[in-house]
mmCIF file of the C-alpha atoms, coordinates in Angstrom:
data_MODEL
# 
_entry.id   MODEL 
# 
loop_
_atom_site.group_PDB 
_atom_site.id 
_atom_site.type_symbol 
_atom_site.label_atom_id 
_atom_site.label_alt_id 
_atom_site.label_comp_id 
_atom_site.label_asym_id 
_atom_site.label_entity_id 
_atom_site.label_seq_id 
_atom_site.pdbx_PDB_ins_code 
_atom_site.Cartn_x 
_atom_site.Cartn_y 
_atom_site.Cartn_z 
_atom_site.occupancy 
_atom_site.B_iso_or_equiv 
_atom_site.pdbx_formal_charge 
_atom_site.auth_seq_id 
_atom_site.auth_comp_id 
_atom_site.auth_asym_id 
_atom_site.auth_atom_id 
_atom_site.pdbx_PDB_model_num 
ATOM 1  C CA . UNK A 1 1  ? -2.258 -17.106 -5.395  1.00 0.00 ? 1  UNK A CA 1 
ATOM 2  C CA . UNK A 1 2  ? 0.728  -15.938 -3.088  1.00 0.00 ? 2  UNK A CA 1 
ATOM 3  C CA . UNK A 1 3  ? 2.808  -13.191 -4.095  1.00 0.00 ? 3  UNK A CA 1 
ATOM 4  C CA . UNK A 1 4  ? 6.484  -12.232 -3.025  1.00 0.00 ? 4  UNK A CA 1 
ATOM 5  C CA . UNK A 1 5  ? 5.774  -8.841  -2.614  1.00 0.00 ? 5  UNK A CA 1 
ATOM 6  C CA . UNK A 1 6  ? 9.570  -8.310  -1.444  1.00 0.00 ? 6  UNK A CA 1 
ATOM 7  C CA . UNK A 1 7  ? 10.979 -10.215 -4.701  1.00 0.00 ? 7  UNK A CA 1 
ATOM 8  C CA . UNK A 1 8  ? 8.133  -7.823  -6.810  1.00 0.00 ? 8  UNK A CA 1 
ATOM 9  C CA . UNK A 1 9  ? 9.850  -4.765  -4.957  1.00 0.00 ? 9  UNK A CA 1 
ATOM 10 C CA . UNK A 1 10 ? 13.043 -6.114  -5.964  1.00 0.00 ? 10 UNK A CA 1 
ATOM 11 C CA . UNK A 1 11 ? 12.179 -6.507  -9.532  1.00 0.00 ? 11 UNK A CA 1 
ATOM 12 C CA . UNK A 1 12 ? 11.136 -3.083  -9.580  1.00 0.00 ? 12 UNK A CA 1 
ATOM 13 C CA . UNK A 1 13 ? 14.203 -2.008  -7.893  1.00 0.00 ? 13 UNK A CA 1 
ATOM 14 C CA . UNK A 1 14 ? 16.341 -4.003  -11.181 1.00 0.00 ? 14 UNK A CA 1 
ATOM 15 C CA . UNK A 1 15 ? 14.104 -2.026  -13.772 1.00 0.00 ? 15 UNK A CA 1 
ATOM 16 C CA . UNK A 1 16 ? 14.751 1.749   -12.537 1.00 0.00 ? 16 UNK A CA 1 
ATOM 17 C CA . UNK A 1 17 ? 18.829 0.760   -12.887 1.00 0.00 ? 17 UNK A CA 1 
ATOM 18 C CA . UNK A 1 18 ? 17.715 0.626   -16.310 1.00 0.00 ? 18 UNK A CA 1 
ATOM 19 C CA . UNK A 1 19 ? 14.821 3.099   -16.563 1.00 0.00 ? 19 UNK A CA 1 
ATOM 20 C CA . UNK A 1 20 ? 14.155 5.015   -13.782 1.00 0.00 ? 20 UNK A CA 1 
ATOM 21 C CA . UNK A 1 21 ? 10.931 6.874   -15.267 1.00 0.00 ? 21 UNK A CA 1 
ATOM 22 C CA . UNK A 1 22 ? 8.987  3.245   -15.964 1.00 0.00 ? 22 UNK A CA 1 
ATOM 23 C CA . UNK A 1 23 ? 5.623  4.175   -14.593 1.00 0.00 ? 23 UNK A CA 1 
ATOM 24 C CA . UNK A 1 24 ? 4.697  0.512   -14.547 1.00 0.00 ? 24 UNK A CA 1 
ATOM 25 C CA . UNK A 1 25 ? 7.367  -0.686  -12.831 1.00 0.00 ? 25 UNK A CA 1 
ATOM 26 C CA . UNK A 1 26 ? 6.534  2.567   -10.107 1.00 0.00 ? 26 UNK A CA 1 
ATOM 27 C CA . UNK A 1 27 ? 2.850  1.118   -9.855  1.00 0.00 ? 27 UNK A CA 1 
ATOM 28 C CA . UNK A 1 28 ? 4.205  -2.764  -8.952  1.00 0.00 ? 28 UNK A CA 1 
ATOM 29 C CA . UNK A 1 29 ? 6.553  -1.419  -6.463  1.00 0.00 ? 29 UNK A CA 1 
ATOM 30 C CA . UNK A 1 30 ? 4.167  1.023   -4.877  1.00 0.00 ? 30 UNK A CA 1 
ATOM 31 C CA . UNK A 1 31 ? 1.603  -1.398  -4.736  1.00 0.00 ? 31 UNK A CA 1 
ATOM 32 C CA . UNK A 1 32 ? 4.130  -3.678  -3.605  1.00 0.00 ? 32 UNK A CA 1 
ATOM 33 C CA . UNK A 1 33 ? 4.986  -1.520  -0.753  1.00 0.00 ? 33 UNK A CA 1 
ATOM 34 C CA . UNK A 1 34 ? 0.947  -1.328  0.574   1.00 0.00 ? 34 UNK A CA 1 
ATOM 35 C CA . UNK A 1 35 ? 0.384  -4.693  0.605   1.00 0.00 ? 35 UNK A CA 1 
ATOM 36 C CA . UNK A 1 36 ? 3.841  -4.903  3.116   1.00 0.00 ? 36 UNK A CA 1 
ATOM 37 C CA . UNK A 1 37 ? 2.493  -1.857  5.127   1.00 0.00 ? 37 UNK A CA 1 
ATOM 38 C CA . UNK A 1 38 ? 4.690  0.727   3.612   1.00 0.00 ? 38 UNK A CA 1 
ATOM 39 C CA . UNK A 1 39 ? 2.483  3.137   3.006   1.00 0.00 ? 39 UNK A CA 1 
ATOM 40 C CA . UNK A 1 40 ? 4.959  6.271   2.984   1.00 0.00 ? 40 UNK A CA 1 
ATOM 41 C CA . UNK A 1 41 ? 6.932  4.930   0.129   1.00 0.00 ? 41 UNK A CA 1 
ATOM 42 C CA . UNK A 1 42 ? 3.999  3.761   -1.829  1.00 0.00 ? 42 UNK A CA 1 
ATOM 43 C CA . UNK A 1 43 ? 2.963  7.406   -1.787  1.00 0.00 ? 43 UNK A CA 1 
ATOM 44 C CA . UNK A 1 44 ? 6.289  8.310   -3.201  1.00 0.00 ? 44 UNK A CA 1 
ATOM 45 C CA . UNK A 1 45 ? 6.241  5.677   -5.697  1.00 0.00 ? 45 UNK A CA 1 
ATOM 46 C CA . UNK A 1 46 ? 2.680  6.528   -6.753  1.00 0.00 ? 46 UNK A CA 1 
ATOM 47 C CA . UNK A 1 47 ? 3.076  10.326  -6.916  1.00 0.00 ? 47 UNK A CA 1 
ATOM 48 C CA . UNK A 1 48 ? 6.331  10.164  -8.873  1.00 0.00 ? 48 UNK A CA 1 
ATOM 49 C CA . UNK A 1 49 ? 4.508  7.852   -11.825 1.00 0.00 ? 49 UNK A CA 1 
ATOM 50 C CA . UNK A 1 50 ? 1.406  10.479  -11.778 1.00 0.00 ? 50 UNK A CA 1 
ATOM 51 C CA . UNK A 1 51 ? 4.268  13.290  -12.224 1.00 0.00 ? 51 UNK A CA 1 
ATOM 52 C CA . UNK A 1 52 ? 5.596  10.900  -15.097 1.00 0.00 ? 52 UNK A CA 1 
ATOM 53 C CA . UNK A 1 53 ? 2.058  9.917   -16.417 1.00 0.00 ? 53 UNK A CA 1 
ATOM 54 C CA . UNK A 1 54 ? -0.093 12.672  -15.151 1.00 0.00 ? 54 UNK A CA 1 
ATOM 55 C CA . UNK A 1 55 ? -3.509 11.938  -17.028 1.00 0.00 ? 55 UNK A CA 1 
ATOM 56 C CA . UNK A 1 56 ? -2.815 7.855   -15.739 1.00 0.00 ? 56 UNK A CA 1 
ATOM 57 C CA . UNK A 1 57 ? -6.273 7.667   -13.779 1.00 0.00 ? 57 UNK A CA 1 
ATOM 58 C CA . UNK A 1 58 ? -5.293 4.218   -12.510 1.00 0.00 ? 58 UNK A CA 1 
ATOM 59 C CA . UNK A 1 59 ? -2.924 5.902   -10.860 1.00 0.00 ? 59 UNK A CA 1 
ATOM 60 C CA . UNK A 1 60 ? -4.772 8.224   -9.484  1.00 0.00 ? 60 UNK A CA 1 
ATOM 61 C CA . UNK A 1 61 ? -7.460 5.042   -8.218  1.00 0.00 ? 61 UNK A CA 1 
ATOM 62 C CA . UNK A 1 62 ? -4.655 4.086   -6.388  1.00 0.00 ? 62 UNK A CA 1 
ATOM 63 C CA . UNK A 1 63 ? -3.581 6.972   -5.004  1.00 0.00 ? 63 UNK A CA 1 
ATOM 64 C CA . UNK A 1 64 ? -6.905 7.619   -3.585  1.00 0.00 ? 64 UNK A CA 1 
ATOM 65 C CA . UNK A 1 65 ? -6.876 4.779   -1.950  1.00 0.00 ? 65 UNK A CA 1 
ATOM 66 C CA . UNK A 1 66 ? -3.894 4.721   -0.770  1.00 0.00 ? 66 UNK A CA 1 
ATOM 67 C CA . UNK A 1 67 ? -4.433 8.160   1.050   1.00 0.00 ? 67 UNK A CA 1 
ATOM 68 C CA . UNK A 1 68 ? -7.281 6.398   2.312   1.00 0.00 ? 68 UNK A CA 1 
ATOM 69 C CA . UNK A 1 69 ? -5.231 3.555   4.129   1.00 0.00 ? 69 UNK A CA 1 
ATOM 70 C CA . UNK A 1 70 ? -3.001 6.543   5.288   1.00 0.00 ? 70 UNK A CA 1 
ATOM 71 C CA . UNK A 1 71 ? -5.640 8.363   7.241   1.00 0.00 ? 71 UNK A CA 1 
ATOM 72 C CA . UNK A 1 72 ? -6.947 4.954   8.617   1.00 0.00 ? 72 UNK A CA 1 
ATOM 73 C CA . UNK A 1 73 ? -3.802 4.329   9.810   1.00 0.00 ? 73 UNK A CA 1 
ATOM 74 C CA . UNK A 1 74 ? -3.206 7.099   11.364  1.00 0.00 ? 74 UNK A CA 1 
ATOM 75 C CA . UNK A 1 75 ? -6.742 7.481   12.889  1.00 0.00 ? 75 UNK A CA 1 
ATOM 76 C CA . UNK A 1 76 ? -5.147 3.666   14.379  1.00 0.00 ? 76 UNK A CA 1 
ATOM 77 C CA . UNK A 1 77 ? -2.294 4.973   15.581  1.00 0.00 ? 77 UNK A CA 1 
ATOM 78 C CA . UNK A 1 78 ? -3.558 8.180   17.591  1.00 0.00 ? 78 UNK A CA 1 
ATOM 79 C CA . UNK A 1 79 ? -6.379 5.925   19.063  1.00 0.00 ? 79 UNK A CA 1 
ATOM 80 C CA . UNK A 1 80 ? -3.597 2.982   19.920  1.00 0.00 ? 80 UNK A CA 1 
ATOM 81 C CA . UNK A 1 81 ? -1.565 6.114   21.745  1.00 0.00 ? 81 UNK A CA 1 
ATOM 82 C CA . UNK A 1 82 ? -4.413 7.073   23.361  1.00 0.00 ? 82 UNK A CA 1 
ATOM 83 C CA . UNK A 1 83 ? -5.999 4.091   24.734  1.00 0.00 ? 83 UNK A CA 1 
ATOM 84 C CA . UNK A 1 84 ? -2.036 3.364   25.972  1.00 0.00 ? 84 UNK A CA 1 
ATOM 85 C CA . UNK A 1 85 ? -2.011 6.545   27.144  1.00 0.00 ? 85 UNK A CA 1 
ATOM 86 C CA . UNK A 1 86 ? -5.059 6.421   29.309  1.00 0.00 ? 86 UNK A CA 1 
ATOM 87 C CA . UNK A 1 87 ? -3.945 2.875   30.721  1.00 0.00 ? 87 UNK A CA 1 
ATOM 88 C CA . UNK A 1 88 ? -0.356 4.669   31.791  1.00 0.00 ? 88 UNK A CA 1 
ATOM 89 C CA . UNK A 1 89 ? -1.860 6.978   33.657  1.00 0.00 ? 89 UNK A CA 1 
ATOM 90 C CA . UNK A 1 90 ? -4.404 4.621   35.563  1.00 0.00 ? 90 UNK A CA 1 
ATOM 91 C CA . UNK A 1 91 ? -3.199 4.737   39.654  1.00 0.00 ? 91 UNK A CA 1 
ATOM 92 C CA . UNK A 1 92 ? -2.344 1.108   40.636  1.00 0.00 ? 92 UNK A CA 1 
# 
C-alpha cells in the first residue's frame, strides 16, 4: 500500500482549522512527518497530543521511538561530519 504522506499532513493541517486539540489528527501528522524524515516536528506534534491526552500510551510508543530515530540520526550525522571531516583534512 502507498501512502501520500504529504496529502496525510495536509489533511491534518485541514482538521486543526477546525480543532486544533484533535489528538488523532496530531498522531497522523506526526507520524506523517517521520516517515518524510521530519523528525523535529513529529516531536512537536507528538508531545503536544501527550500534553492533550497525557495517559495516551500509544502516544507515548511513539514517542519512544521516535526519540529513538532522533538519537540515530544524530549519532549519523556527527559520524557523516566526521568521516568528512577527516577526508578534508587529508594532505593531497
Amino acid at each position: 500500500m502507498l501512502v501520500d504522506y504529504e496529502a496525510a499532513r495536509n489533511q491534518c493541517d485541514l482538521i486543526f482549522r477546525l480543532d486544533s486539540c484533535n489528538v488523532e489528527a496530531r498522531f497522523e501528522r506526526a507520524r506523517a512527518f517521520m516517515f518524510m524524515g521530519m523528525l523535529e516536528e513529529a516531536d512537536k506534534d507528538h508531545l503536544l497530543a501527550l500534553k492533550f491526552e497525557p495517559s495516551n500510551d500509544e502516544a507515548k510508543k511513539e514517542l519512544y521511538k521516535l526519540k529513538q530515530m532522533i538519537r540515530l540520526d544524530k549519532k549519523k550525522l556527527l559520524l557523516i561530519f566526521r568521516l568528512s571531516w577527516r577526508l578534508a583534512s587529508r594532505p593531497y
